[in-house]
C-alpha positions in Angstrom: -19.7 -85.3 -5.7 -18.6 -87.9 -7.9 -15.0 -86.2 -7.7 -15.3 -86.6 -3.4 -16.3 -90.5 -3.9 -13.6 -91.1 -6.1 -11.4 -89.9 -3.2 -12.8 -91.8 -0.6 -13.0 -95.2 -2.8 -11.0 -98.1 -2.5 -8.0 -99.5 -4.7 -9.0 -102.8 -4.1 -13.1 -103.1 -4.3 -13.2 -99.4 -5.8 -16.3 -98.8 -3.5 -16.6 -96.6 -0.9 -13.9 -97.1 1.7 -15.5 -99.5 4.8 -13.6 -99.6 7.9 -10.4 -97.8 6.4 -7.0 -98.6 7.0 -4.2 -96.3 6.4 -0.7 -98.6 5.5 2.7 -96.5 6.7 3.2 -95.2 3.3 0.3 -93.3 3.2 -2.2 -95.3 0.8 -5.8 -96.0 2.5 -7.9 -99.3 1.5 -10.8 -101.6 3.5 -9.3 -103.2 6.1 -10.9 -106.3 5.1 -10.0 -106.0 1.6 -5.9 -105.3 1.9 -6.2 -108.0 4.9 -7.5 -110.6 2.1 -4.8 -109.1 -0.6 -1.7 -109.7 1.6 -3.8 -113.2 2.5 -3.3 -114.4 -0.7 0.6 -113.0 -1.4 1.0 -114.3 2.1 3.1 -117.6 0.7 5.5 -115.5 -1.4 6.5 -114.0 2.1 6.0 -110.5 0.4 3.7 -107.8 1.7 3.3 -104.5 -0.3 1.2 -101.9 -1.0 -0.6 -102.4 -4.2 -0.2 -99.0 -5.8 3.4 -97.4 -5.0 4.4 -101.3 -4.8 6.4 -100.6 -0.9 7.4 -103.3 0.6 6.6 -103.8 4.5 8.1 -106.7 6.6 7.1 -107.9 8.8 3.6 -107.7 8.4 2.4 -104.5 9.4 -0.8 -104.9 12.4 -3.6 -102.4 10.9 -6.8 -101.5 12.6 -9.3 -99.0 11.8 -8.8 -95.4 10.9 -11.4 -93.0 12.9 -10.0 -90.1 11.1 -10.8 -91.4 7.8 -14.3 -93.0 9.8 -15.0 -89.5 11.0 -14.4 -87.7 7.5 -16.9 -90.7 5.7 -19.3 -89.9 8.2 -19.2 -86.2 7.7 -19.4 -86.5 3.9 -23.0 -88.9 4.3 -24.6 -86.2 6.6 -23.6 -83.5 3.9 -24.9 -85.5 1.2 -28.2 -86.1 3.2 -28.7 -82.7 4.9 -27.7 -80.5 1.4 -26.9 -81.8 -1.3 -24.7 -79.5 -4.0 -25.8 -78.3 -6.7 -23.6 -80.7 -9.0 -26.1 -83.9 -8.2 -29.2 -81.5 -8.2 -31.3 -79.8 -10.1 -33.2 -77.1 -10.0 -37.0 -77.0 -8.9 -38.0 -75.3 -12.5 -36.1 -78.2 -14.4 -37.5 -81.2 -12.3 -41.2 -79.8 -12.8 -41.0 -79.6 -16.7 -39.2 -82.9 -16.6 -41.4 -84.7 -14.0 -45.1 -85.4 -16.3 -46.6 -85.7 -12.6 -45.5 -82.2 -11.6 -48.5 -80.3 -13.1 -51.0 -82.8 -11.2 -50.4 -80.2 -8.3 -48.1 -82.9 -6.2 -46.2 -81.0 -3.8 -43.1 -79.5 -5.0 -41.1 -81.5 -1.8 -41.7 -85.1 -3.1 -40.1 -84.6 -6.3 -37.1 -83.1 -5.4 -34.0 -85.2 -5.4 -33.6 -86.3 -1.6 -37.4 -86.3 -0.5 -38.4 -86.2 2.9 -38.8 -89.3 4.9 -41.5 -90.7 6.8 -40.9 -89.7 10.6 -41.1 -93.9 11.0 -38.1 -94.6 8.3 -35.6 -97.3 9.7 -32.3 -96.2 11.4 -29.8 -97.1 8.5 -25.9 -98.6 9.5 -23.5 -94.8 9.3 -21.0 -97.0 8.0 -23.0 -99.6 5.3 -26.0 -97.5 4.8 -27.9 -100.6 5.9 -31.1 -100.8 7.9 -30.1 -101.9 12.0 -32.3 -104.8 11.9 -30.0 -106.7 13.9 -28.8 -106.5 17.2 -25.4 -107.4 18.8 -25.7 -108.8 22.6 -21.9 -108.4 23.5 -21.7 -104.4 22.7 -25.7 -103.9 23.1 -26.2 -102.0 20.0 -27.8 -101.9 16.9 -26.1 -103.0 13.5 -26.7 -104.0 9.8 -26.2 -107.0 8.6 -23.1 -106.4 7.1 -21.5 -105.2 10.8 -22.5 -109.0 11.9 -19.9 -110.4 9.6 -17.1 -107.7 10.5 -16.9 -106.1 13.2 -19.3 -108.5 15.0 -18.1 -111.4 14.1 -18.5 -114.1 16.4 -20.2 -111.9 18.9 -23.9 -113.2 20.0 -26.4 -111.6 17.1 -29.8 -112.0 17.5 -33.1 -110.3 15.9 -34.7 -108.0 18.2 -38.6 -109.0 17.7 -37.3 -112.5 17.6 -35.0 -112.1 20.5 -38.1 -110.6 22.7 -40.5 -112.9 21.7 -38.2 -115.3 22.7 -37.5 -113.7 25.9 -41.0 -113.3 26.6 -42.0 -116.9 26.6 -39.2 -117.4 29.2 -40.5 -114.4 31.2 -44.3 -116.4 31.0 -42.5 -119.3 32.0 -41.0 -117.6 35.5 -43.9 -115.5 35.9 -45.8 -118.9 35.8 -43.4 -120.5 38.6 -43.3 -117.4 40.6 -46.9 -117.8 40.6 -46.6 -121.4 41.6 -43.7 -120.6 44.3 -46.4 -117.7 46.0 -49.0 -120.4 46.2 -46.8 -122.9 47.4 -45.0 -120.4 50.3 -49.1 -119.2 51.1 -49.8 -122.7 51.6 -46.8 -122.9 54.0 -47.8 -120.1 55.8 -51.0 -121.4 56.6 -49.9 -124.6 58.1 -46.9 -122.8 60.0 -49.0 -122.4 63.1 -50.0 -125.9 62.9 -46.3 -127.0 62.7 -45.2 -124.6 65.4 -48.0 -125.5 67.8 -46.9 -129.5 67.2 -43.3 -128.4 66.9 -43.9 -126.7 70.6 -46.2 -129.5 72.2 -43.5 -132.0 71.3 -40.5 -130.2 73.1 -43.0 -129.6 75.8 -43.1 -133.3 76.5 -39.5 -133.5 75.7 -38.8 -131.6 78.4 -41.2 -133.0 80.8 -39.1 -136.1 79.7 -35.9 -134.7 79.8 -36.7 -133.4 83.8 -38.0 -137.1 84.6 -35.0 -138.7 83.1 -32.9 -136.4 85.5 -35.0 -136.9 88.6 -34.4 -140.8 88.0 -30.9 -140.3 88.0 -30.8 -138.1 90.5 -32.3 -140.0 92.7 -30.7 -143.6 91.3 -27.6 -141.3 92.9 -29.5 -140.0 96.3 -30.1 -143.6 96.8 -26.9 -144.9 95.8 -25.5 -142.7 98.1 -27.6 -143.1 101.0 -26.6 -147.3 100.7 -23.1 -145.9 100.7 -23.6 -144.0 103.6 -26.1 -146.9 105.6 -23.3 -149.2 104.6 -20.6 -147.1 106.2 -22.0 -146.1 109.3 -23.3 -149.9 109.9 -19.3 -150.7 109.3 -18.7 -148.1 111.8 -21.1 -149.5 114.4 -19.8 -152.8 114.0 -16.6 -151.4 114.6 -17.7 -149.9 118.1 -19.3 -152.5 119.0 -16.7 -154.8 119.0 -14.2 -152.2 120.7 -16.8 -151.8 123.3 -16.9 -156.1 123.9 -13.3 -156.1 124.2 -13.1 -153.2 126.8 -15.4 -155.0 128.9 -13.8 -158.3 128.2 -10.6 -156.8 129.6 -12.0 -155.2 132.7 -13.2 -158.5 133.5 -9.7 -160.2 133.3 -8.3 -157.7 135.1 -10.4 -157.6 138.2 -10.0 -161.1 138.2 -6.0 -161.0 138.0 -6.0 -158.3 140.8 -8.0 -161.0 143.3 -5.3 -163.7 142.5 -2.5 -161.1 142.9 -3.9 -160.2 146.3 -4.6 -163.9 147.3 -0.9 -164.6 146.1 0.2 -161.8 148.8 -1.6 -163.1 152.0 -0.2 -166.7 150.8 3.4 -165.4 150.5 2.8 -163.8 154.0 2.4 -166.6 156.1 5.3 -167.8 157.9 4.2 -171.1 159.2 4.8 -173.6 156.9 2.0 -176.2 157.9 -0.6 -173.3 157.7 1.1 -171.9 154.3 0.1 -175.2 152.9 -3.3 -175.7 154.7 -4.0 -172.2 153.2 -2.6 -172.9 149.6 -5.3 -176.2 149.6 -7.7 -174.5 150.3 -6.7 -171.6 147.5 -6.4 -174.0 145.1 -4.1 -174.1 142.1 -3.4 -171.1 141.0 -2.9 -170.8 136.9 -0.6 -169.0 135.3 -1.8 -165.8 133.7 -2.0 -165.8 129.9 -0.5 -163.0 127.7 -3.2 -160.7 126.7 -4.5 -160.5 122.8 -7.0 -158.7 121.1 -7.8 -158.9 116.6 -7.3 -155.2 115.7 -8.6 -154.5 112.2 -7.0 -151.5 110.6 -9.7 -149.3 108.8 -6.7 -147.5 106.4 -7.6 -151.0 104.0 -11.3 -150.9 104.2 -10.9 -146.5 103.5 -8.4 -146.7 100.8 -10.9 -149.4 98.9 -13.8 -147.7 99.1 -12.1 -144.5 98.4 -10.9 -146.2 95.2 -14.2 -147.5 94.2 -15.8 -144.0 94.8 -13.3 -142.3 92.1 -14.2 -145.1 89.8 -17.7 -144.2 89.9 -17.5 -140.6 90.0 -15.0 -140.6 86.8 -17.6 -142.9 84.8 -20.5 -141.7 85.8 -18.7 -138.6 84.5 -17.5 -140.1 80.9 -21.0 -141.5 80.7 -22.5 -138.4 81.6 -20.1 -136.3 79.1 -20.3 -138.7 76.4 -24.2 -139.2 76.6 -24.4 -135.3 76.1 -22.3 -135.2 73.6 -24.6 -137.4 71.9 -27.6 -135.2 72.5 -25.8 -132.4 71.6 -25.0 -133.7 68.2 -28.1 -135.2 67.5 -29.9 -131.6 68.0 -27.3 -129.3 66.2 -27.2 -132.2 63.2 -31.0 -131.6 63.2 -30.7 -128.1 62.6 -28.2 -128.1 60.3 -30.3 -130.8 58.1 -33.5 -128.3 58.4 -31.3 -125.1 57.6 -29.9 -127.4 54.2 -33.7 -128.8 53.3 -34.9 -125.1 53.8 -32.3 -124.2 51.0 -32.7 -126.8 48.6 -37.0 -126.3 49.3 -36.4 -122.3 48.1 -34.6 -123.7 44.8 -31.5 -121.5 45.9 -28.2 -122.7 45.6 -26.9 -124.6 48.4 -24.0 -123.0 50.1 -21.7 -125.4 51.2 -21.7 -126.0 54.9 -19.0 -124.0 57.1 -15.1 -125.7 56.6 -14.5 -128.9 56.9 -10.8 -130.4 55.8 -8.5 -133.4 55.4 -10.5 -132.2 53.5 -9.3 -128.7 55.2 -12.4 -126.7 54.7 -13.2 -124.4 52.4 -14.0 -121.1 52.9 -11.1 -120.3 54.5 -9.1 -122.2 51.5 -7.8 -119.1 48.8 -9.2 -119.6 45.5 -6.3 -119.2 43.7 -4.0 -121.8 46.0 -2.1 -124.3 43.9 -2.9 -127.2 43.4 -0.1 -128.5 45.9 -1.3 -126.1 48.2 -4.5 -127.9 48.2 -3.7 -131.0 48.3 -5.4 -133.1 51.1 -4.0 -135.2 53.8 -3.1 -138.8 54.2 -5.7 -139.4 56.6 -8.2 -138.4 54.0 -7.0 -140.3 51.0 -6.5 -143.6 53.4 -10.2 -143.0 54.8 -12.6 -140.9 52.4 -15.6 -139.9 53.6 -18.7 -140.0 51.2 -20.5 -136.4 51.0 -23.3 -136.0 53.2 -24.9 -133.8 50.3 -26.2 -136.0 47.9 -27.9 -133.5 45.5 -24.4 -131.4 45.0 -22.3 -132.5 41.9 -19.1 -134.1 42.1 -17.5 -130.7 41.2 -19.7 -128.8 44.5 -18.7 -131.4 46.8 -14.8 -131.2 46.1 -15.2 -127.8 46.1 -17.0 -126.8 49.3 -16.2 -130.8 50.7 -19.5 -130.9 51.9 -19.0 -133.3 55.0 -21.2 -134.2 57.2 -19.8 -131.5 60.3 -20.8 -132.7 64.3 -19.0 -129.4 65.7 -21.2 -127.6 67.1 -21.9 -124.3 65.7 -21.4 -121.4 68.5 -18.5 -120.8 71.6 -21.3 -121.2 74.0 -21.8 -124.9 73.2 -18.3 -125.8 72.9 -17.8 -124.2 76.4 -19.1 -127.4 77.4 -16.6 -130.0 76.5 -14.1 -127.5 77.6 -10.9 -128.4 79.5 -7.8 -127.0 80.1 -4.6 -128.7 79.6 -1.6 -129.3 81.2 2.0 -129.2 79.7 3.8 -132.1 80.0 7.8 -131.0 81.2 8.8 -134.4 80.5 8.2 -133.6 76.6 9.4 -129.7 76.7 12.4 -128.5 74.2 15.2 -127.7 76.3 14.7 -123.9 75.9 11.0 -123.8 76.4 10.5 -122.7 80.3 7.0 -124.0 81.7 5.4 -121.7 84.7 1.6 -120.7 86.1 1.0 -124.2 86.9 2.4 -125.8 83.7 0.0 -123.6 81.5 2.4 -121.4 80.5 5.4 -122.0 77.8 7.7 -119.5 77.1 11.3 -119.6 74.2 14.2 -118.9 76.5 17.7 -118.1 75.2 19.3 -120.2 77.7 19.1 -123.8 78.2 16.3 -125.2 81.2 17.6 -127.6 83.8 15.3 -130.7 83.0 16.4 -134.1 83.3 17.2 -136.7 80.0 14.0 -138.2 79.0 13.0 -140.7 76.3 9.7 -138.4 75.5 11.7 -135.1 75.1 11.9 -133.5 72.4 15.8 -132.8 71.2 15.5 -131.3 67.9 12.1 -129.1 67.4 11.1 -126.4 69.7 8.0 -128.3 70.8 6.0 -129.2 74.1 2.9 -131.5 74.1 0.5 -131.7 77.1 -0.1 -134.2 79.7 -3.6 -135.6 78.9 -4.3 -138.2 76.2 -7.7 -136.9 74.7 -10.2 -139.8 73.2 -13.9 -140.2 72.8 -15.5 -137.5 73.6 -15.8 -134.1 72.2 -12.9 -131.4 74.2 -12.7 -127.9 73.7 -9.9 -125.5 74.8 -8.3 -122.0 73.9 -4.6 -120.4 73.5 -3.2 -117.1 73.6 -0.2 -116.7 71.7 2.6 -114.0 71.3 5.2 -113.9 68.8 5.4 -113.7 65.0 4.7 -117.2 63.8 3.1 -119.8 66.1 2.0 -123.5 65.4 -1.3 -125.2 67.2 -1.9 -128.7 66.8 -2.5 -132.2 68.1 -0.8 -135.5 67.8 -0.5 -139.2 68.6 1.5 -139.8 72.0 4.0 -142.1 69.7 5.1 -139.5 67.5 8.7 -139.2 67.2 10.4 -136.8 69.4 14.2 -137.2 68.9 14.7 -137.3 65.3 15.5 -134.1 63.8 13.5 -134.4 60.3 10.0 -134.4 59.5 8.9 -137.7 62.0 9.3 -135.2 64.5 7.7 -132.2 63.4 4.2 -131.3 64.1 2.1 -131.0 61.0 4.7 -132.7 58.6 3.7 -136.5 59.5 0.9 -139.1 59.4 0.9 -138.6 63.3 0.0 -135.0 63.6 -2.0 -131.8 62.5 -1.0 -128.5 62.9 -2.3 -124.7 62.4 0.3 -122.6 61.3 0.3 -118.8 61.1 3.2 -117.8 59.3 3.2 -114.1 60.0 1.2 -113.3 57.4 -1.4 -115.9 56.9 -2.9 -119.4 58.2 -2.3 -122.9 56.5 -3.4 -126.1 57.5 -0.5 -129.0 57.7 -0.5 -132.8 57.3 1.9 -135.4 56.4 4.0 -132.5 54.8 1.2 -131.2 52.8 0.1 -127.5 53.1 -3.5 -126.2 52.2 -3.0 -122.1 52.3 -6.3 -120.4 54.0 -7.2 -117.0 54.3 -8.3 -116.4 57.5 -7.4 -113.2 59.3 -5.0 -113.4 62.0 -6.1 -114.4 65.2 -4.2 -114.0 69.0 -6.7 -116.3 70.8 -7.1 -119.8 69.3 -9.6 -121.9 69.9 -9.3 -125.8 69.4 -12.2 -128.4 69.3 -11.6 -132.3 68.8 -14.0 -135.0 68.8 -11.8 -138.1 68.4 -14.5 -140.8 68.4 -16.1 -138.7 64.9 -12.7 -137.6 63.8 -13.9 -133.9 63.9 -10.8 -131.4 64.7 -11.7 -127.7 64.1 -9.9 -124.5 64.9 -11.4 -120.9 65.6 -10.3 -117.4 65.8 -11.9 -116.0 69.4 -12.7 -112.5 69.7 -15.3 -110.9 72.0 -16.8 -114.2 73.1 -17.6 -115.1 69.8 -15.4 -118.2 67.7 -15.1 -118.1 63.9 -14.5 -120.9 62.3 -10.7 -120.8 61.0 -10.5 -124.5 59.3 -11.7 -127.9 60.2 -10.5 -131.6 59.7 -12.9 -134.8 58.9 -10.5 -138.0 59.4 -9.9 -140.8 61.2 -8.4 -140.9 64.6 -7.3 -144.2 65.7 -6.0 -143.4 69.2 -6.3 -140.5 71.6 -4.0 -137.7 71.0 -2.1 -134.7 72.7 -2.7 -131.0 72.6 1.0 -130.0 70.9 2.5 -126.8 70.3 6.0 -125.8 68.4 7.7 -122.2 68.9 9.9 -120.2 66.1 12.4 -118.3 66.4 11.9 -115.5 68.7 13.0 -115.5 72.2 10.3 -114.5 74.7 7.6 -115.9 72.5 4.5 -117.4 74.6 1.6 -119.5 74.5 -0.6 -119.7 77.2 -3.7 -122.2 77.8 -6.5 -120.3 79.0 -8.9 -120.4 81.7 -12.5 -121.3 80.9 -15.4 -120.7 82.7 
């Protein structure tokens, strides 16, 4: 055996080989103690083997020989399970040499290799150590020896340590489990209370509600019935004083008939001297007056009450829309504070509320953008907006920009700010043909017979539409065909006859765009691109609340809008729907019906 060790033993340390390494010329040593040996000679430049003296450059990588492992491992369980006959002796010589062997001791405990408790510790194959220790990173049991080579700088710990350790942190969340039971039984116990409140207060809300709508509606039966008294009294008046001048002029002409026939019988006499007896007695006669009569026209008093009518039918509808904007937003803002308290109250992490931008919203933005790519716009860095999430760290709320978000959350609720549209022609690229009522645009190879105009666009393949949008919240929806589209809004000043970036939507301070670029959606400003990963979408909704500087797009499928990206800034005067075209002839977009 000694002849086997002497084999297996290193140059270097002259102990058994641990964690062999085989150099190229053949000669085997620890890995730890050739890598110290060339260490030291590591100055002189030279790296050799210490006993044929080769001479290896570079530096040759080693690692660890399993063959060598694997024979080491073999040659233990030999020397445990067996061992030769050249380390042991024979049961005859032990017992006259062992003094204790006729005391009737069993002949198995004084052999050489006795027999170990069932209980022994589980020894290290490599170091012959007891695995007292235990490595977290590979989850396994080593010596102590292991911990400073092959497990250095892993996380060692002490196994009864560790769990005693681990225990107390286990009592600890049992504890607060405990605590979090009580606390949600509690809850439960007062829900019905809060429920039954919760329900009695909308009850009255919209008892409320339906008497706030009764006193309008009836501020507007009664306004109307005055409107109606008023004009029918006009009307009246009117007849009346048609009716006093028809009798009037009867009267003047009955009496003009009698002096035309007196006239007659005086021309008819032939005697002078009784012409003028007769004409005495007549009288003078006057001459007749030209007839006249004050005709009021009724087109002026029509065309000004018509005007005042669509004065107060379009503010009583801006008042009306704005108002319910307002309770719209107070109620979804409501919900979305309980939904985020109801987070924070569970102690889970709070998710960052769905994408908001200029600041371009999150979700949607890929992780692994650059930091160009997520750069935010100029409306943002001229405006910030604080977070409306005060307990997230500075790191959560430029992640997620956790923004305080008025959109409302569902299709169904932005169906009712929705509108549709118009395309202005006046603003149309020459080869952009407008049809189905000016909701329609269409890329056309040839050139479209509209007239010079100073809000054309010459350069870009762009069309804005007709209505200036401020104050209230407007929703409307596209359908697009092509390979690349762009969906935005911008200020009516932008610049439309310049060919560089002044003029194209998304890539100035006067615009934002959504751009699908055939293979994914970005969100421009001011020449600034923030990548997104949305999935493609034909139908495109678009929702903009200028007053709260809320613009959001959505992909619309089946009735139902996911949110694609939205923008917090500040809008500082109403703005136009805008679309640009590609390349592509026959490309389309199409504003879509609503209902």
């Amino acid at each position: 055996m000694a002849t086997t060790e002497e084999a297996f033993a290193c140059p270097i340390c002259l102990d058994i080989l641990k964690d062999p390494a085989t150099l190229p010329c053949g000669h085997s040593y620890c890995l730890l103690c050739i890598q110290k040996h060339w260490d030291q000679t590591a100055k002189k430049g030279s790296y050799e083997c210490p006993q044929c003296r080769q001479h290896f450059k570079p530096r040759p990588v080693l690692a660890r020989s399993n063959v060598l492992m694997e024979a080491l491992e073999k040659l233990r369980l030999g020397r445990q399970d067996g061992p030769d006959s050249s380390v042991s002796e024979s049961p005859e010589a032990l017992s006259s040499s062992d003094p204790e062997g006729s005391s009737g001791a069993p002949a198995s405990q004084t052999g050489l290799y006795p027999s170990l408790p069932s209980s022994s510790p589980q020894l290290c194959p490599i170091h012959q150590q007891v695995l007292e220790l235990y490595c977290c990173d590979d989850k396994q049991c080593i010596c102590d020896e292991c911990s400073f080579l092959g497990h250095k700088g892993h996380q060692v710990v002490r196994p009864d340590e560790e769990r005693l350790k681990i225990q107390q942190e286990l009592k600890k969340v049992r504890d607060q489990i405990q605590g979090s039971i009580a606390d949600r039984e509690r809850l439960l116990q007062s829900l019905p209370q809060v429920s039954q409140a919760h329900k009695s207060s909308m009850q009255k809300m919209l008892m409320d509600s339906q008497a706030v709508f009764a006193d309008v509606l009836r501020s507007v039966e009664l306004s109307h019935s005055q409107v109606l008294e008023l004009l029918q009294t006009h009307q009246k008046s009117a007849s009346s004083r048609v009716e006093t001048h028809t009798y009037s002029f009867q009267q003047e002409i009955t009496s003009l008939k009698q002096k035309q026939e007196q006239l007659r019988t005086l021309d008819s006499i032939q005697d002078p001297v009784t012409f003028l007896n007769t004409f005495m007695a007549v009288g003078t006669v006057d001459q007749a007056g030209d007839a006249a009569m004050e005709i009021w026209s009724p087109e002026s008093v029509i065309s000004g009450v018509r005007r005042c009518l669509d004065a107060y039918r379009q503010a009583t509808l801006n008042l009306t829309q704005t108002n319910l904007a307002s309770i719209f937003r107070v109620v979804n803002d409501a919900a979305a504070q309980v939904h985020s308290s109801g987070q924070s109250c569970d102690g889970g992490p709070q998710l960052p509320s769905p994408n908001t931008v200029t600041e371009v919203k999150s979700e949607s933005v890929k992780p692994d953008a650059k930091p160009k790519d997520r750069a935010s716009s100029t409306a943002t860095q001229e405006h910030p907006e604080k977070p409306a999430c005060p307990s997230a760290s500075p790191a959560e709320a430029s992640a997620s920009f956790c923004v305080s978000n008025p959109a409302p959350k569902t299709r169904e609720e932005m169906l009712k700010f929705r509108i549709e549209p118009t395309l202005d022609h006046n603003s149309a690229f020459r080869h952009i043909r407008l049809s189905d009522g000016y909701r329609k645009a269409t890329l056309c190879a040839e050139k479209q017979n509209y007239p010079d105009h100073p809000e054309r666009f010459m350069f870009w393949r762009q069309v804005m539409c007709v209505e200036p949008l401020a104050g209230s919240p407007y929703y409307w929806e596209l359908e697009w065909t092509g390979q690349r589209v762009t969906v935005g809004v911008a200020y009516k000043d932008m610049n439309r006859s310049a060919a560089d970036d002044s003029a194209r939507l998304g890539h100035n301070t006067q615009s934002w765009s959504l751009y699908w670029s055939g293979k994914a959606f970005s969100m421009w400003h001011d020449g600034k691109e923030t990548a997104l990963s949305a999935p493609k979408a034909k139908r495109i909704g678009v929702y903009l609340d200028q007053q709260s500087g809320v613009l959001a797009f959505y992909r619309v499928s089946h009735n139902q809008a996911q949110e694609i990206c939205s923008v917090h800034t500040h809008f500082d005067r109403p703005l136009l729907p805008s679309f640009r075209f590609w390349s592509g002839v026959g490309s389309s977009i199409s504003i879509c019906e609503l209902s």
